[in-house]
Structure formats: C-alpha cells, structure tokens
DRENRO-36857 format. One record per atom (N, C-alpha, C): residue in three letters; x, y, z. Coordinates in steps of 0.1 Angstrom, whole numbers, plus 5000, padded with zeros to 4 digits. Layout:
N
ALAXYZ/...
***
This chain:
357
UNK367593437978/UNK366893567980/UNK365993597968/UNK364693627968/UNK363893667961/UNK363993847958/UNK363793817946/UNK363693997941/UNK362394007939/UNK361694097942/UNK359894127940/UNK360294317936/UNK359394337929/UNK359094447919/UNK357894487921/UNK357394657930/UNK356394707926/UNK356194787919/UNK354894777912/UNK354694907901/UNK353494957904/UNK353895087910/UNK352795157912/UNK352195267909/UNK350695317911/UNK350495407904/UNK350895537910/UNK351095637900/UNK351595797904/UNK350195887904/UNK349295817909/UNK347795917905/UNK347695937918/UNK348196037924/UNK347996087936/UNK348995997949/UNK348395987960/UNK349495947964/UNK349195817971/UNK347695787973/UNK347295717977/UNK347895547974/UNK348195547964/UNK348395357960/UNK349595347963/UNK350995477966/UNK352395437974/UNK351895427987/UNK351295507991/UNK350695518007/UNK350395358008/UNK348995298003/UNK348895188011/UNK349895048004/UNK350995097998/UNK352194977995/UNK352694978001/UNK353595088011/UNK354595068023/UNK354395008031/UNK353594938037/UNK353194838047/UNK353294688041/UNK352994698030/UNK353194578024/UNK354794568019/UNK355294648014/UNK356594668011/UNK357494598026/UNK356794688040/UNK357894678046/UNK357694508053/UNK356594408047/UNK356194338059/UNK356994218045/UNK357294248033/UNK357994188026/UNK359594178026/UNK359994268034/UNK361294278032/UNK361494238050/UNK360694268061/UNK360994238074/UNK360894028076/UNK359794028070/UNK359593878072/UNK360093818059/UNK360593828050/UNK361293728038/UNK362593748033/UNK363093688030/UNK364593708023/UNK364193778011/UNK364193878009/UNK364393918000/UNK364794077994/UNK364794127983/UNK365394237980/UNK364094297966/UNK363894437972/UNK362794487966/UNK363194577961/UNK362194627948/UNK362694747932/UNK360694797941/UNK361194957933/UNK359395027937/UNK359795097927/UNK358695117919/UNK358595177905/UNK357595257906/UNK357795417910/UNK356295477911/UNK357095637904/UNK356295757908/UNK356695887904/UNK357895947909/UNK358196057905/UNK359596067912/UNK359196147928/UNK357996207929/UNK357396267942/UNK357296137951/UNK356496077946/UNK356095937955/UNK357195837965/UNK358295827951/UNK359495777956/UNK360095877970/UNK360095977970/UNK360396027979/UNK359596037989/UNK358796047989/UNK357296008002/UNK358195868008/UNK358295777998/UNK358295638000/UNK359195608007/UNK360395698009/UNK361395668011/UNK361595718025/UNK360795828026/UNK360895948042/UNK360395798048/UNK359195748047/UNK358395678054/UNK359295498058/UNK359495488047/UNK360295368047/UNK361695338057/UNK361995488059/UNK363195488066/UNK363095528077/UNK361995518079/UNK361395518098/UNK360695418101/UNK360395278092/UNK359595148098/UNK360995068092/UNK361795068087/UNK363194938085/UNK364294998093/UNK364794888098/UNK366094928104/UNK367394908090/UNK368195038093/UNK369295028081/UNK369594988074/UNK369694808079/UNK369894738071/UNK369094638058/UNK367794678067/UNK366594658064/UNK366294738044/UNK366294868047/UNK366194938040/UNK367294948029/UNK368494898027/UNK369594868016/UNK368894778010/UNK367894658012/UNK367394598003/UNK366294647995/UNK365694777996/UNK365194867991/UNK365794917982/UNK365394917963/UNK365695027951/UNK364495057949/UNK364795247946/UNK363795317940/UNK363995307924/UNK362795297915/UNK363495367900/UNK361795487901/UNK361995607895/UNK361095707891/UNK360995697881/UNK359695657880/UNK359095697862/UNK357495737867/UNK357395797857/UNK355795847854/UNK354995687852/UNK353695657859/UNK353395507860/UNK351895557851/UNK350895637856/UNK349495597850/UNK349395727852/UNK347895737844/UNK346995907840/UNK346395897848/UNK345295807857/UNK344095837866/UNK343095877860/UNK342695977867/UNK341896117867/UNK342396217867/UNK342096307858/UNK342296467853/UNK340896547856/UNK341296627864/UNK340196707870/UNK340396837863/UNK339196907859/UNK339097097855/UNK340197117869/UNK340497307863/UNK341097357878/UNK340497397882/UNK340597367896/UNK340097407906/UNK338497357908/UNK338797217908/UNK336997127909/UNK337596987910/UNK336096937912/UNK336796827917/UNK335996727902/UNK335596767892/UNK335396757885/UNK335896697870/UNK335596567863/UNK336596527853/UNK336696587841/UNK338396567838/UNK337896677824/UNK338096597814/UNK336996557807/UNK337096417797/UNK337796497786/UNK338096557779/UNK338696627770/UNK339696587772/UNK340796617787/UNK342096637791/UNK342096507794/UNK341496397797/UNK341496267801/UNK341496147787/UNK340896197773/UNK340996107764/UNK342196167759/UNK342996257756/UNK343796317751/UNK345596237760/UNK345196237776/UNK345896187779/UNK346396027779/UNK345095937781/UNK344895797778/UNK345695767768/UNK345295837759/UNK345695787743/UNK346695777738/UNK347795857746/UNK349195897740/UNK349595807753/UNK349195777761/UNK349795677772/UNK349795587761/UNK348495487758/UNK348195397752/UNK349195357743/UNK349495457734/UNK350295477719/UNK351895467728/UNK352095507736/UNK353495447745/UNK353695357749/UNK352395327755/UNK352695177765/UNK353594967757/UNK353394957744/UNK354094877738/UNK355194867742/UNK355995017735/UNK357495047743/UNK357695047755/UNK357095097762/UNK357495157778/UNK357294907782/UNK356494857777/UNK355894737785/UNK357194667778/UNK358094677768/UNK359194587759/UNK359894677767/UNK360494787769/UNK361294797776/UNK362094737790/UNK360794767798/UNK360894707813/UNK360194527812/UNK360094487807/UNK360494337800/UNK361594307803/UNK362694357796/UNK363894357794/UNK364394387808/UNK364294477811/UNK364294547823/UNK364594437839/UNK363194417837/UNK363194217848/UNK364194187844/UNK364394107835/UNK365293947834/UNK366394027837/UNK366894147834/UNK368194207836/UNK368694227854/UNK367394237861/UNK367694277874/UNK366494117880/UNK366494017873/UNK366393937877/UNK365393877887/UNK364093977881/UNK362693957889/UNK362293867893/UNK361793787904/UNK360993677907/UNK359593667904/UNK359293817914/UNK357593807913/UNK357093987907/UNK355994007908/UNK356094177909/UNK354794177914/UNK354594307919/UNK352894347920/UNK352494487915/UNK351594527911/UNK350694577903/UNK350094647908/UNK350194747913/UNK348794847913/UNK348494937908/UNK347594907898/UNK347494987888/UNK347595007873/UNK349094997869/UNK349795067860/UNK349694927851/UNK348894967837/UNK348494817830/UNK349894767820/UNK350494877816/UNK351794837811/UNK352894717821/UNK352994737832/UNK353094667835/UNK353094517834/UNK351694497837/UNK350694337827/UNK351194307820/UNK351794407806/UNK352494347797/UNK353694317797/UNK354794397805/UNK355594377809/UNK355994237814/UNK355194207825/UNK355594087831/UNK355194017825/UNK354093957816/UNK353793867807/UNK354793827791/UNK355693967790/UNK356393987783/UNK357593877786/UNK358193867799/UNK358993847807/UNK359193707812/UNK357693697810/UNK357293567817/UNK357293547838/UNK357493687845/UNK357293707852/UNK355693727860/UNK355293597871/UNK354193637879/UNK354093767883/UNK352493817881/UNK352293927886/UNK350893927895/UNK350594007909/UNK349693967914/UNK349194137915/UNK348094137911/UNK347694257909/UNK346694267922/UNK346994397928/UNK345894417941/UNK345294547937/UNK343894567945/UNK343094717941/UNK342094697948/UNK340894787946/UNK339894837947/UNK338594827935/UNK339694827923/UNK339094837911/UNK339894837900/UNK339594867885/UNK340694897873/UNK339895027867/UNK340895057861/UNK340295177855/UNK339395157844/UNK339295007841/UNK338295047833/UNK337095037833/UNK336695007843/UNK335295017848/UNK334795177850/UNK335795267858/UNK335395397858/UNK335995457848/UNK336895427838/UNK336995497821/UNK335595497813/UNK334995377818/UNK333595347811/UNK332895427812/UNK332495517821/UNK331695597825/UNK332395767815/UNK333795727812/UNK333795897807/UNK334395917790/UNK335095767789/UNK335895777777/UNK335095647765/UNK335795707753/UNK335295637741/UNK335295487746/UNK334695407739/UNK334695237741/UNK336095147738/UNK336895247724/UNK337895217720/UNK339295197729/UNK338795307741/UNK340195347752/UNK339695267763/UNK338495227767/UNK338495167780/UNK338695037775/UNK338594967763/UNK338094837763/UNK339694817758/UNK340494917753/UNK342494877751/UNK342394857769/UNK342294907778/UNK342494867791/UNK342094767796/UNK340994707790/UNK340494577795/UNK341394467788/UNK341894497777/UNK342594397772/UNK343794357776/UNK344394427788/UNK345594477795/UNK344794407808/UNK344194407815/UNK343594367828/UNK343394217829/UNK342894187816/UNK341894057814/UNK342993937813/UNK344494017809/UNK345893927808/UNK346193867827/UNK345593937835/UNK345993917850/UNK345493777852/UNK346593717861/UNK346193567864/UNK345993557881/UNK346093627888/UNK346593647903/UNK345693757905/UNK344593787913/UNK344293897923/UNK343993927937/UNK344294007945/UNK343594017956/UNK342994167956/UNK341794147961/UNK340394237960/UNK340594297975/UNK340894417974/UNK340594497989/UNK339294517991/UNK339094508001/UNK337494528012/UNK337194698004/UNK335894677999/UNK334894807993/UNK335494817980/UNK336094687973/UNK335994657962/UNK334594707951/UNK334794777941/UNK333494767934/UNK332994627928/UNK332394587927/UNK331894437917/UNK332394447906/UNK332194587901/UNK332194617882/UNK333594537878/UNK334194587887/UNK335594497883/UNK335794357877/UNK334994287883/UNK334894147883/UNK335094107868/UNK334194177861/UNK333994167844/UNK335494207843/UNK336094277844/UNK337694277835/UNK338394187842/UNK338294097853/UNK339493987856/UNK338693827853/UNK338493817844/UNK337993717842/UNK338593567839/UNK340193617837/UNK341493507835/UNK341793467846/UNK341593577858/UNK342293567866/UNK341293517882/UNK342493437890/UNK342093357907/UNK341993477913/UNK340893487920/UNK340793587932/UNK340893557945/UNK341293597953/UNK341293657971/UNK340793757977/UNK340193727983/UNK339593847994/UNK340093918001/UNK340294028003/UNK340894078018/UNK340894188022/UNK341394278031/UNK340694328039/UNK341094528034/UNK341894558043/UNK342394678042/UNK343794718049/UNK344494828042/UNK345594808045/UNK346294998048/UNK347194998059/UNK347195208057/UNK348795128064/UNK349395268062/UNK350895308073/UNK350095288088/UNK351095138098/UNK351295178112/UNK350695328114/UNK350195348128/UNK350195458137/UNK350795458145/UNK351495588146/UNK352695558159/UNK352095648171/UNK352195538180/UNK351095618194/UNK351795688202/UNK352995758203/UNK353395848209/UNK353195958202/UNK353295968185/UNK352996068179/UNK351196138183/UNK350496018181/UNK348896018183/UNK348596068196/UNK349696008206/UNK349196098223/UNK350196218221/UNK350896268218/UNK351096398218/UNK350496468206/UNK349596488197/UNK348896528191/UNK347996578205/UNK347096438208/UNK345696438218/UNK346096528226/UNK347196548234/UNK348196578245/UNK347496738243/UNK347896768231/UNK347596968231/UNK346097008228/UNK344796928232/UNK343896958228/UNK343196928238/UNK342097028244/UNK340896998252/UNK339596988245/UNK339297018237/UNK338496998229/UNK338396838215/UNK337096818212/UNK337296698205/UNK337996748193/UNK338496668186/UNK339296708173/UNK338596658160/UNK338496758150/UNK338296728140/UNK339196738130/UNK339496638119/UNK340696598109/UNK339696678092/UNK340096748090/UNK339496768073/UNK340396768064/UNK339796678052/UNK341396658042/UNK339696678030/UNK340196778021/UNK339196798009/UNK340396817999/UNK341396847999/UNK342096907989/UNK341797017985/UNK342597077971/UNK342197207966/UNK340997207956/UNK339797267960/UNK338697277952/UNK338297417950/UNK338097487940/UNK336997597938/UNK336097617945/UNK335097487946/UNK333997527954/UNK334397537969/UNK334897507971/UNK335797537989/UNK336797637997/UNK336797757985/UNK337397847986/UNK336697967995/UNK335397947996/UNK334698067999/UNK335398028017/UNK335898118026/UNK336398058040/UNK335398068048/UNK335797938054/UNK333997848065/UNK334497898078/UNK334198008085/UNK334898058098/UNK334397958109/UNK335197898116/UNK334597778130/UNK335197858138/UNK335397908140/UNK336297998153/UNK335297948165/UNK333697918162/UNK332897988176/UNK332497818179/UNK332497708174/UNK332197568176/UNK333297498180/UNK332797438195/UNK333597388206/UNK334697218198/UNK335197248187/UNK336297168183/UNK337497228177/UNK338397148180/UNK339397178176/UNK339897138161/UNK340297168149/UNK340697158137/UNK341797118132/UNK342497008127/UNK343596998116/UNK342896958103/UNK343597048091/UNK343097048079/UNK344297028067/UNK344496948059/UNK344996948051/UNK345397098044/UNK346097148034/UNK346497238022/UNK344897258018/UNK344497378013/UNK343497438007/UNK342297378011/UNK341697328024/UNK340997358034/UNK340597468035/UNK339297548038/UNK338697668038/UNK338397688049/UNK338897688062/UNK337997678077/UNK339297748081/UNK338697848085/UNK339497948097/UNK338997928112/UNK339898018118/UNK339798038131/UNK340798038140/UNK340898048152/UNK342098008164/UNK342097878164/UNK340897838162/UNK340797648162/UNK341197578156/UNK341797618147/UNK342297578130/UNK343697568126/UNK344297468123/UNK346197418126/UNK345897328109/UNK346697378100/UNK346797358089/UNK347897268086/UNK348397118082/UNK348997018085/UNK349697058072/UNK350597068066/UNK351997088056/UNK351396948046/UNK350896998035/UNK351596868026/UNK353196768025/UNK353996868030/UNK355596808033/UNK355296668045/UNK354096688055/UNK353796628068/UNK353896458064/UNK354896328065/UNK354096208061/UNK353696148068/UNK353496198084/UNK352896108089/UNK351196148094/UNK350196148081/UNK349196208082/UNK348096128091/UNK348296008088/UNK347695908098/UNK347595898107/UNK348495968117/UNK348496028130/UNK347596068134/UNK347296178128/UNK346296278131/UNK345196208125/UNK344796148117/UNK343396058121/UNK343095978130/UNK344095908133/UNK344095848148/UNK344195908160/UNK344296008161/UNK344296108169/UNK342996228173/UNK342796188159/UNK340996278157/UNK339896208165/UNK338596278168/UNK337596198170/UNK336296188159/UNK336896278148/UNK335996308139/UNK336696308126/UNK336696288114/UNK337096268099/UNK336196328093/UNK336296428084/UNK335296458073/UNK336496488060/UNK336696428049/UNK337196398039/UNK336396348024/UNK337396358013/UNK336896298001/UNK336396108005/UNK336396057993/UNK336395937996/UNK337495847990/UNK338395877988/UNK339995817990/UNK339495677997/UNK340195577988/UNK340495417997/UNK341195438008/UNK342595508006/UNK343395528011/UNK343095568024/UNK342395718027/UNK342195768038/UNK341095738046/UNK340295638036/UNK339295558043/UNK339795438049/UNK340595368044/UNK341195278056/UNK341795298063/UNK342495398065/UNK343695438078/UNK342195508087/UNK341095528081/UNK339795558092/UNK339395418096/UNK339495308092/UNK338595238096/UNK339095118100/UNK340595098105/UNK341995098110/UNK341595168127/UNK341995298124/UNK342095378138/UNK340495358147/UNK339295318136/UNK337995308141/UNK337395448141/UNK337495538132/UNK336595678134/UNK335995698123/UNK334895818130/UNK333395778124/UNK333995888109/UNK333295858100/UNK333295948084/UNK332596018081/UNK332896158077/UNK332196238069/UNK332296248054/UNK331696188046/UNK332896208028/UNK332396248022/UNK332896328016/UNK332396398002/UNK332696297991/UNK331496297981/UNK331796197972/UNK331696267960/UNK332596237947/UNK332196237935/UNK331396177929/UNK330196217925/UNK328896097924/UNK329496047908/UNK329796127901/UNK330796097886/UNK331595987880/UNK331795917899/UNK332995847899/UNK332895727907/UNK332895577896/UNK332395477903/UNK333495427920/UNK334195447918/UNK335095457928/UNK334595467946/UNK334495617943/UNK333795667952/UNK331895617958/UNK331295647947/UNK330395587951/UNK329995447955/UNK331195337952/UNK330995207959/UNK331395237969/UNK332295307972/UNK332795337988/UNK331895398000/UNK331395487996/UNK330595568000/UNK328995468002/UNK328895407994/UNK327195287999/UNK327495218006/UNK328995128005/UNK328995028013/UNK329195098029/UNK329895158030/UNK329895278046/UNK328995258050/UNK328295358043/UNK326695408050/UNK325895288050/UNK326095148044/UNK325195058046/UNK325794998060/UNK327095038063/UNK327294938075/UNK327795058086/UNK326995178088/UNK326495268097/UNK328395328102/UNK328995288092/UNK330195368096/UNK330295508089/UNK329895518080/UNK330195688075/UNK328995798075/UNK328695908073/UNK328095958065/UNK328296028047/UNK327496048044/UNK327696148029/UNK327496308032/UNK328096388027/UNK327796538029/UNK328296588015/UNK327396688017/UNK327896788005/UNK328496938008/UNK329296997998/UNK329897058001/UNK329797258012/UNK328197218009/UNK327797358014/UNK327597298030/UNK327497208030/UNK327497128046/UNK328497148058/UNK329697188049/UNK331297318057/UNK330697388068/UNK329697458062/UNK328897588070/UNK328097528081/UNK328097398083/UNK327097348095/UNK327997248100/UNK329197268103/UNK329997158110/UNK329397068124/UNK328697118134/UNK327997088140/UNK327397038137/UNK326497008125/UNK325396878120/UNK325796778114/UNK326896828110/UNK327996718104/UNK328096618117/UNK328696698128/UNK329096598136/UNK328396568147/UNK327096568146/UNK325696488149/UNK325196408141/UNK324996428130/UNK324896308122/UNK326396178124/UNK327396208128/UNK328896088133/UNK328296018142/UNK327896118152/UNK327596028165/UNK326295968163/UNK325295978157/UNK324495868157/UNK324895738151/UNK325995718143/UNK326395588133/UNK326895518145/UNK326395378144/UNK326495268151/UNK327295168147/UNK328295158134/UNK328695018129/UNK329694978135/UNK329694878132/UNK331094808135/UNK332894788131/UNK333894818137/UNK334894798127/UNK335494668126/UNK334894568131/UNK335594448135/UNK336094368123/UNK334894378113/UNK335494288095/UNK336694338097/UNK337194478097/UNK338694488093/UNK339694498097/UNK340994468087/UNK341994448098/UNK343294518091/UNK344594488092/UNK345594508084/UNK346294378081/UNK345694388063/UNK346194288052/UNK347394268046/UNK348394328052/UNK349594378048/UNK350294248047/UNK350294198054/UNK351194068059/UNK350393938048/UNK349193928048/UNK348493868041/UNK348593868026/UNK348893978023/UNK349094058006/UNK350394018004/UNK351594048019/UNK352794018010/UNK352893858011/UNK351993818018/UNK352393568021/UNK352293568002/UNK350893617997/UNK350293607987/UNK351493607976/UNK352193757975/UNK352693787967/UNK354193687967/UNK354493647978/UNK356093547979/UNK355793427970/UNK354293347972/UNK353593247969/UNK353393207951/UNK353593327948/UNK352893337928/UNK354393287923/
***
C-alpha cells in the first residue's frame, strides 16, 4: 500500500475543491492510504464532500491533519483589492517560519512513512519533501511568484522562487499562465486539462425541476463595491447567488456558504456570471456554460484566465456597474460560440501521474 500526502493551500477554498476528485480517484483506483494537509475549515469541506463520493471503507483510508498552509492574497475590507502592506507583512513572517514548519514535517513523512506527496501550492512543503527525500509532484495554474512579482519587494518573491525552482515533477492545468514557466525550470512538465467535484444529476434536475424561467448562477463574494442592491425582480430569470451578492427580488434564492455542493447549481444554471476563480471556472467549463467574470486586472491569475476565454469565445469580461444591466450581460453569453471539447476531467490523469513519481 502506498501512502501519498497532500498539501494544500488554505487561500480560499478553491485548491481543496479541485483536490477531491483527485484525492477520491487515488484512493478508488489504487492501493493506497491518503494524509490531506490543508486549513482546519477546508478539512471539513473536505470531509462533508469526501464522504458522499467513497464508500465507508473507502474513506478510513483518508487522514486529515489542519494546519494553516499559505498567505495568498490579502485584500483591503471590503474590496476586491490587494493590500500590499498586509500582504508583505504577512509573507515575511511566513517566510521567517517556513525552515521550521519545512524540518518539522520532514520529520513528519518518514514518521508516517510517505511515498509520494502533491503540492498545491504551499512552498514549505518543497522543502519538506526534499528535506525527506520524498517525490513531490506539484500541480497548478501558476506559483505565487509570478503574481508576488507584480506587488511585493524582489527580496520576497524571488525567496519563493527559490522554493519553486527546487520542483522536479509538474503538471500544468489548462489556462496555465506562461509566466510560470520561468520558476520551474528544474522541473519535467505535463499538460493537462481541468479538474471540479462530479455533478450529481438528480441534484442538477431537481434544482432545473423548480424553475420556468432560465437560471442564472452569481458567485462575486463580499465586495464594497457590490453592496449598493441591483433589484432584478422585473427581468424574466431566475437567480441563485452566493453570500453577499447584491441582487434582490422574488427571483433571487441566496445559496448558504454552509451549501458544498455548489457545482450543482452551475450545472443547473444556463448562465454564470462570477469572479475569475480556476476553480469555478472549470466546474463552468466541465458542465459547458457560457461566463460572465469579473476580473482583477491587478492580478496575473485572473487576467490569463480571463484572455484565454474570450480568445476561445467561451466567456465574456464585465465590470462591476454591469449588475445594473443583467440583460446585456446575458446577450453578450448568447452570442459566444466556443467550444468545450479541449476539456475534460484530469483527475484520473493527475492521480496515474502522481502513483508514477
């Protein structure tokens, strides 16, 4: 039996979200017995979800451990805006940690007898397993230090490159930025595709089931600028919106943060208008529906995501006063013509990868 170890990031929820699929296609198809290392919120996401795609027994080969994993992005309150102040401040004292926390969980492996691990994210790790002498196969979108570059001193993004550039193993998810490339320069690459939680289609037809009207999905999170309330009451769609969403009406059904099976309801929707999250962009491009995204132009992340889209007539871009014209919003959807066929679900592919190192 193989032991595999993920370490993932706690910057939102997105990088546990698209691990469970891989998690579960690791433990369904291989002998083995899995550690997940993410926040102590996430772990419990991980676990509601996990224990509705393994059968019982399945899921005993599942340990959680909770620790705080990475900083991200630090936004001002109430914006969607970075707050480089609160963002070098936080880096730094990670940074000044990370030696210990990476000799710690070093130790940590050999003790619980790691084979392989994967990575998203959290660069202590890197050292960790190299500490260990443990394969690590790091998967993403990007590293942070391509978009640190854009906000922090040279001294804090380029300690992260020195942490990245140790990776020997990667696989590159579909709307990969390029910039990346420069920090894995030690390291073999793979291509591949995209990856979200199953959709479960009796959930998805009884969503459809209570609506005559087309549906639209809005997930913005909590912003300042989105507070002012966008009344739809009188435009022939129907609404589910995440937590601090600004759109009233009878039309309007507000989904619980507590909710984990959010994916539903994009597959369920006929319309998306959201940030630009990898995450909620693939479980869109997965179920095949058209995008509306607000983008952080600030934020290299987002804006690879957001060009490559619109170059292949799957999304549009909007801005935020654009709330107030939902209808043009979803006139501009229906003209996009692209294709979903490049993608697929890599899950199975990510975990062959990760058995293989």
């Amino acid at each position: 039996m193989k032991r595999i170890c993920f370490f993932l990031s706690d910057h939102g929820f997105g990088h546990i979200a698209r691990n469970i699929p891989i998690i579960v296609s690791v433990v369904k198809n291989y002998d083995t017995f899995v550690y997940v290392v993410c926040g102590e919120r996430h772990i419990e996401f991980a676990k509601q979800n996990l224990e509705l795609m393994l059968t019982a027994e399945q899921y005993k080969r599942v340990a959680f451990r909770a620790d705080h994993t990475d900083i991200g992005l630090i936004c001002r309150d109430g914006t969607l805006d970075v707050d480089t102040d609160a963002l070098i401040k936080a880096t730094t004292e990670y940074l000044s940690e990370l030696p210990q926390k990476a000799e710690y969980y070093s130790e940590w492996l050999k003790e619980n007898r790691i084979d392989a691990a994967l990575c998203d994210m959290p660069i202590w790790s890197i050292e960790a397993c190299e500490l260990a002498g443990i394969p690590l196969l790091y998967v993403g979108n990007f590293t942070w230090t391509e978009l640190y570059r854009e906000f922090l001193p040279e001294k804090i993004w380029q300690t992260y490159a020195q942490y990245y550039n140790k990776i020997k193993h990667t696989m590159l998810y579909a709307l990969h930025n390029n910039e990346m490339l420069e920090f894995l320069t030690g390291s073999e690459k793979t291509k591949t595709s995209v990856t979200a939680r199953s959709f479960d289609k009796r959930a998805v037809a009884e969503i459809k089931a209570k609506h005559i009207h087309p549906i639209v999905f809005v997930a913005l999170g909590m912003s300042a600028q989105f507070k002012e309330p966008v009344n739809v009451s009188s435009v022939p769609y129907d609404f589910y919106t995440t937590e601090g969403v600004p759109l009233v009406g009878d039309n309007v059904e507000v989904v619980p943060y507590t909710t984990i099976n959010t994916q539903d309801f994009i597959a369920a929707a006929d319309y998306v208008i959201t940030k630009a999250g990898w995450g909620t962009v693939s479980e869109c491009l997965l179920a095949k529906k058209p995008m509306a995204l607000f983008a952080r132009d600030s934020v290299l992340e987002d804006r690879t995501t957001i060009k490559i889209l619109k170059e292949k007539h799957l999304a549009v871009s909007v801005v935020q006063d654009e709330l107030h014209d939902i209808e043009g919003i979803i006139q501009r959807l229906d003209r996009l013509d692209g294709s979903y066929g490049e993608f697929y679900d890599c899950a199975d592919e990510v975990a062959g990868k990760l058995m293989s190192i």
